[in-house]
C-alpha positions in Angstrom: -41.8 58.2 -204.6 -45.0 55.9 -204.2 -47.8 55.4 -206.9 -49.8 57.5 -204.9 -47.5 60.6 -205.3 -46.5 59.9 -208.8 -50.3 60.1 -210.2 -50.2 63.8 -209.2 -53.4 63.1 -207.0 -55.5 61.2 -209.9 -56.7 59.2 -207.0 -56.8 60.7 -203.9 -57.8 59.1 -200.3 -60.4 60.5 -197.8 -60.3 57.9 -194.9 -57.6 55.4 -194.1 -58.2 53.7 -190.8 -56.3 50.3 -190.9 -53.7 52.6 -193.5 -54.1 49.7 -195.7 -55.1 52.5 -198.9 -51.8 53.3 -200.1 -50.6 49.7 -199.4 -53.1 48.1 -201.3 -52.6 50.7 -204.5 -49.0 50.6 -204.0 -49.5 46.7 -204.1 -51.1 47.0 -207.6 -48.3 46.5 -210.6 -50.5 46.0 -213.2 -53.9 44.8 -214.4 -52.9 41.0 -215.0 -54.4 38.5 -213.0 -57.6 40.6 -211.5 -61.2 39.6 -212.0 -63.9 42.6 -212.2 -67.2 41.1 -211.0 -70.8 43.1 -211.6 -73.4 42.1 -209.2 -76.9 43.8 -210.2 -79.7 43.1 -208.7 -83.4 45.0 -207.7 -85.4 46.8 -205.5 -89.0 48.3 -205.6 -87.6 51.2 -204.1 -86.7 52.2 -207.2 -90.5 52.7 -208.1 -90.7 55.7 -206.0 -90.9 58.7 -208.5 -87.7 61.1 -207.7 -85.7 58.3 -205.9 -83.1 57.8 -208.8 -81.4 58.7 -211.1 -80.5 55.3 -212.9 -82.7 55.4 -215.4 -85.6 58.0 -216.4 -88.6 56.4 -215.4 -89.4 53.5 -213.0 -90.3 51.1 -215.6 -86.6 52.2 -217.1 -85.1 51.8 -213.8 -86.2 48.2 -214.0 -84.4 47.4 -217.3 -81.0 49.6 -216.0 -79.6 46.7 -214.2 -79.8 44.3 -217.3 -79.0 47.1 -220.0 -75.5 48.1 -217.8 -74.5 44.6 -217.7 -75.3 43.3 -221.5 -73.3 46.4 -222.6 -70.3 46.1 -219.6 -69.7 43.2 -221.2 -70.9 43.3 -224.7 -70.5 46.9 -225.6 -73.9 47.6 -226.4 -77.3 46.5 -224.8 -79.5 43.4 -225.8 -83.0 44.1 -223.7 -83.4 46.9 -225.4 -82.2 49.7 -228.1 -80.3 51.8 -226.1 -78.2 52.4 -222.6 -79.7 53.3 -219.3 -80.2 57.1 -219.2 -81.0 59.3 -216.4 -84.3 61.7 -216.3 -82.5 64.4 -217.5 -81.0 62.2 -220.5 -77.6 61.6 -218.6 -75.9 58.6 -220.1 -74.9 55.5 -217.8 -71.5 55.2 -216.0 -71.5 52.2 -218.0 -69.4 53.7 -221.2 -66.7 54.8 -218.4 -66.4 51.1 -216.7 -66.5 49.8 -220.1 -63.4 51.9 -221.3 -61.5 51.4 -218.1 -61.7 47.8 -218.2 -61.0 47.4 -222.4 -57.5 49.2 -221.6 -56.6 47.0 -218.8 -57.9 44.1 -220.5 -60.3 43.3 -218.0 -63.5 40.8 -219.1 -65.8 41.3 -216.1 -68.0 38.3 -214.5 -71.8 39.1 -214.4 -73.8 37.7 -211.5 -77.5 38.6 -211.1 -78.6 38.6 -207.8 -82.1 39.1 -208.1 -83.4 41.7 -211.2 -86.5 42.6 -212.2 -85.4 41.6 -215.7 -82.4 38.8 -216.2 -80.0 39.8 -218.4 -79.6 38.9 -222.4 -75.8 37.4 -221.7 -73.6 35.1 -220.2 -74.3 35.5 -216.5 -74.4 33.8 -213.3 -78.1 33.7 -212.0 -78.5 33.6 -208.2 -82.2 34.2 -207.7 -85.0 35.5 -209.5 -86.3 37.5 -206.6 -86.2 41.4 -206.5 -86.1 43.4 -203.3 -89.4 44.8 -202.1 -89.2 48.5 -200.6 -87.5 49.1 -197.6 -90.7 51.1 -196.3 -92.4 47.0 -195.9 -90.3 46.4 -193.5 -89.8 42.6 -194.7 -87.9 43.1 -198.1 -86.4 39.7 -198.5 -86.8 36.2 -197.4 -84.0 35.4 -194.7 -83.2 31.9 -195.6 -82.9 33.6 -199.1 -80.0 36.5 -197.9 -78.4 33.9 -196.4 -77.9 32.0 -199.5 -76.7 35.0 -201.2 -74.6 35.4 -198.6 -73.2 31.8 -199.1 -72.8 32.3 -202.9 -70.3 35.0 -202.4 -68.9 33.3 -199.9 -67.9 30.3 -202.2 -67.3 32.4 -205.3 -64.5 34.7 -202.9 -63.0 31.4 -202.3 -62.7 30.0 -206.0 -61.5 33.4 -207.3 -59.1 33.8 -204.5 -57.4 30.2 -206.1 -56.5 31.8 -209.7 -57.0 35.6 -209.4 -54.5 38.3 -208.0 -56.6 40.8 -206.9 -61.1 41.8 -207.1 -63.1 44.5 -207.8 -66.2 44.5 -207.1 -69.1 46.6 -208.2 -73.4 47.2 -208.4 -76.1 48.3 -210.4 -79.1 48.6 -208.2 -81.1 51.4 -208.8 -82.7 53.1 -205.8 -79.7 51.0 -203.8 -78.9 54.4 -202.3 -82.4 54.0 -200.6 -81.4 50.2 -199.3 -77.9 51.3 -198.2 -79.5 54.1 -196.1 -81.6 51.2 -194.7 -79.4 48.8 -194.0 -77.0 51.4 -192.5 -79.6 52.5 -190.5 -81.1 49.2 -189.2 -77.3 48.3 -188.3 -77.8 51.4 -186.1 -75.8 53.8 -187.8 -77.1 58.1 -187.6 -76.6 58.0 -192.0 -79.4 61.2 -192.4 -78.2 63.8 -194.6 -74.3 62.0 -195.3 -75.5 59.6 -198.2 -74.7 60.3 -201.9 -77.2 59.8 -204.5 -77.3 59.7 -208.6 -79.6 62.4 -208.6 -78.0 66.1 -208.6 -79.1 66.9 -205.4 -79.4 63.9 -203.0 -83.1 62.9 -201.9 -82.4 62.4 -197.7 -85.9 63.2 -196.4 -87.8 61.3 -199.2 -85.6 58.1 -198.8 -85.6 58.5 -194.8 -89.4 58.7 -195.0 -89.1 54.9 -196.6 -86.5 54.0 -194.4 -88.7 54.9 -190.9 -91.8 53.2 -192.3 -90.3 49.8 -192.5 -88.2 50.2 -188.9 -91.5 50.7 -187.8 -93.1 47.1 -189.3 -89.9 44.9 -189.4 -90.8 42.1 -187.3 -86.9 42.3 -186.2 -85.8 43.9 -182.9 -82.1 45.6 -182.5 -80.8 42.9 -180.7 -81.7 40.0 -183.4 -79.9 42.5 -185.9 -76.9 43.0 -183.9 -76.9 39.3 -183.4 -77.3 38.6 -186.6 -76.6 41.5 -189.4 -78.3 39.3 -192.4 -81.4 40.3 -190.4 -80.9 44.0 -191.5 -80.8 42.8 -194.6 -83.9 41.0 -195.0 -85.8 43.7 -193.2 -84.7 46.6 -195.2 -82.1 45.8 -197.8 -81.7 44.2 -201.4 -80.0 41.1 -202.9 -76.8 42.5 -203.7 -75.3 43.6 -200.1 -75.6 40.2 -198.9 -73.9 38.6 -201.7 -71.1 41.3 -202.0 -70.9 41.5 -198.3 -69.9 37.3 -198.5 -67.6 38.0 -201.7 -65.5 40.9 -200.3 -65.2 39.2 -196.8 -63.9 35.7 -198.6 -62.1 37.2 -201.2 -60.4 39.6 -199.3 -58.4 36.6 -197.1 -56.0 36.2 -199.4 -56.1 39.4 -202.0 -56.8 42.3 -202.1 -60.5 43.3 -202.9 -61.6 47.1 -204.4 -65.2 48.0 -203.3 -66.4 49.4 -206.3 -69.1 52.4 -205.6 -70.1 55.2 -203.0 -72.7 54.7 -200.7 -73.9 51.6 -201.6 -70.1 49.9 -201.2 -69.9 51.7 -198.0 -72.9 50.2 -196.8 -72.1 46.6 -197.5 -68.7 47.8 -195.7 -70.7 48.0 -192.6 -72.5 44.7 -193.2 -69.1 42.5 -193.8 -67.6 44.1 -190.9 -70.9 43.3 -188.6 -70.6 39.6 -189.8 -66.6 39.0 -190.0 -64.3 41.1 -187.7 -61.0 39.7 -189.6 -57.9 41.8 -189.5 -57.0 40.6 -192.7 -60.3 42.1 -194.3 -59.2 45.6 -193.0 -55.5 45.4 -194.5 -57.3 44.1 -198.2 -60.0 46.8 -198.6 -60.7 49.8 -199.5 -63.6 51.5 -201.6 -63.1 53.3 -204.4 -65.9 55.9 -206.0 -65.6 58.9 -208.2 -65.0 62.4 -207.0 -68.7 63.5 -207.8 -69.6 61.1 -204.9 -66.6 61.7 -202.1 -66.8 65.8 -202.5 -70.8 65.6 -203.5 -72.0 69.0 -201.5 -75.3 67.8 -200.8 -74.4 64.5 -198.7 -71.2 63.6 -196.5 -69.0 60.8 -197.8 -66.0 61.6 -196.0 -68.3 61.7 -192.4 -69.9 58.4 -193.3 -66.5 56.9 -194.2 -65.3 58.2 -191.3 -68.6 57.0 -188.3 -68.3 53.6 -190.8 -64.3 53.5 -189.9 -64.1 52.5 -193.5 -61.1 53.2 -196.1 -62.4 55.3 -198.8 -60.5 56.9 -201.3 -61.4 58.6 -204.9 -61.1 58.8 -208.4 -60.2 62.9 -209.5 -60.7 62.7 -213.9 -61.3 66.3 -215.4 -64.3 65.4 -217.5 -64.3 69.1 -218.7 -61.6 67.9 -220.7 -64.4 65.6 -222.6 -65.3 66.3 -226.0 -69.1 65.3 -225.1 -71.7 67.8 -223.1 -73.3 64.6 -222.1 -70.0 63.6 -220.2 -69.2 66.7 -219.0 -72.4 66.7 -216.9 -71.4 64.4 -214.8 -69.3 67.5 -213.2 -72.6 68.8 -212.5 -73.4 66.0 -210.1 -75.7 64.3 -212.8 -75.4 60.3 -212.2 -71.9 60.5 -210.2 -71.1 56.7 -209.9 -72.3 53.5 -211.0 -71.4 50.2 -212.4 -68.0 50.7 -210.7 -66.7 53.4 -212.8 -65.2 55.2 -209.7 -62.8 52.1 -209.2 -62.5 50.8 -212.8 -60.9 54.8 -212.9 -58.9 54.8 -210.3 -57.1 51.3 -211.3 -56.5 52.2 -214.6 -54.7 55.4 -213.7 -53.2 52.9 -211.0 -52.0 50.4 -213.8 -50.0 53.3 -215.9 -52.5 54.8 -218.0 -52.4 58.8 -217.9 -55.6 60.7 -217.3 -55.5 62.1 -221.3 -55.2 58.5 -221.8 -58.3 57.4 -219.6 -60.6 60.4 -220.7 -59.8 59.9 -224.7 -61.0 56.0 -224.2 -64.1 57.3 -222.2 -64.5 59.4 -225.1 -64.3 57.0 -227.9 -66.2 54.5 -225.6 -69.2 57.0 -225.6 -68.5 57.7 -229.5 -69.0 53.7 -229.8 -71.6 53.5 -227.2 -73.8 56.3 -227.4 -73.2 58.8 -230.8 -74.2 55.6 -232.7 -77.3 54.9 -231.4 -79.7 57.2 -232.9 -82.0 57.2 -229.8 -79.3 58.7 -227.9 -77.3 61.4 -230.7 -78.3 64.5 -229.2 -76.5 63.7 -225.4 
């Protein structure tokens, strides 16, 4: 019987191209030896009223990414009193990654890629420079993406000597708004299929952005599809082109768990347009939560599927929580984030039952959330 059969459908796959999903799970005997990386970064996309739900206002969505990494690895945030919270008071993923990665005994690396506000702990600063709006049509600096891309090029390559296996996850708010940019700039039909933190996903608002800056970039389809970082700097944010250069070096010699929906999908399609290894296909897979893969307003599964990218899902029961403000998420509030898709599925993968995994959520959010004062009524 393989893992996959024996978790009663915990995790369950939704694209499997190369067939590498149940290999690489099946490959997965424990938590020992992994590294959990968090690479947060920003975009003034995230500014646009009604483009996100990671955190409640824009001036919030600029302190999510530094708020979800203080309390990933601290337990509680630093920048400010309390977590990220969506507009309709919706607690970060962050308390679910968090729990995950306490019971497998995971301590995850922090690398900022570029944040409106740097974060009030031990990180690994790679530029100061957030992402302007994808509707400008020049977001980043080229030579700039490139060096990102470089970073996670070398950092794939020094984790690859002492770790076992990578997961790697984001916190960009509005990076649903980027990935439907870059995916679109790499010449992909994306309208309508991308997920989003908001209940009902925003496709003609971010598609609006995303057609105003085609329209300015100063790069033509053929310099992209000569050279994808261009997509990047035209329409993207920091953290693609750094993950896209982690995954790609990391995932030469172990196995490598794109952490997140859309976003990870997108910087899928941007290793893949830069390095067309075989042994990247047989080491990857993304992994997101349910409340992304079977969202009804978007198409997951489709984009997996045009993207030719393995995909596969974590399945919890958050009914089961003894918090309303968990058990929202089953009403499409938030979905994914901060890699709590993966950090679920490899937990369940690593032995632990899915009483086990929603109790630790639960106590995580008790720890996290019920004793902050600011957040008692969620």
């Amino acid at each position: 019987m393989t893992k996959m059969q024996d978790k009663q459908n915990y995790v369950c796959s939704l694209n499997d191209p190369f067939h590498s999903f149940e290999r690489l799970l099946n490959r997965f005997d424990g938590p020992e030896g992994g590294q959990f990386v968090l690479s947060f970064a920003g975009t003034k996309a995230s500014e646009h009223e009604g483009i996100s739900a990671a955190g409640s206002s824009p001036e919030a969505r600029r302190l999510t990414p530094a708020l979800d990494a203080e309390t990933l690895l601290l337990g509680k945030p630093v920048t400010a009193a309390s977590l990220p919270v969506s507009p309709s008071g919706i607690v970060s993923p962050v308390v679910i990654t968090r729990a995950c990665l306490s019971l497998m005994n995971l301590s995850p690396l922090l690398v900022d890629c570029g944040s409106f506000h740097p974060a009030l702990t031990e990180a690994m600063k790679l530029s100061t420079q957030v992402a302007d709006c994808p509707s400008t049509g020049k977001a980043l600096p080229l030579p700039l993406v490139k060096e990102l891309y470089q970073s996670g090029i070398a950092l794939g390559q020094s984790l690859s000597e002492s770790r076992s296996y990578l997961i790697l996850a984001e916190c960009v708010p509005g990076g649903t708004t980027t990935a439907m940019a870059l995916l679109t700039a790499l010449g992909y039909e994306t309208k309508g299929l991308l997920s989003s933190s908001l209940p009902n996903s925003n496709h003609e608002q971010r598609f609006q952005l995303v057609e105003k800056g085609l329209s300015k970039t100063s790069y033509s389809k053929a310099e992209i599809k000569a050279d994808a970082l261009k997509a990047v700097a035209a329409l993207g944010d920091p953290m693609q082109a750094f993950s896209a250069g982690l995954a790609a070096s990391a995932a030469r010699s172990m196995p490598v768990y794109l952490a997140g929906g859309s976003q990870m999908l997108a910087v899928w399609a941007l290793l893949r347009a830069l390095d067309q290894s075989t042994q990247i296909e047989r080491n990857l897979t993304v992994l997101t939560t349910k409340w992304v893969a079977f969202d009804s307003s978007a198409g997951i599964s489709k984009l997996a599927d045009i993207l030719q990218a393995p995909l596969a899902a974590a399945c919890p029961d958050f009914m089961s929580s003894r918090h309303a403000g968990l058990r929202a998420y089953e009403e499409g509030n938030v979905k994914e984030g901060v890699g709590a898709g993966a950090s679920m599925c490899l937990a369940n993968m690593a032995g632990f039952s899915p009483e086990t995994i929603m109790a630790a959520i639960d106590r995580s959010y008790d720890e996290m959330v019920l004793k902050n004062s600011e957040l008692r009524s969620l």
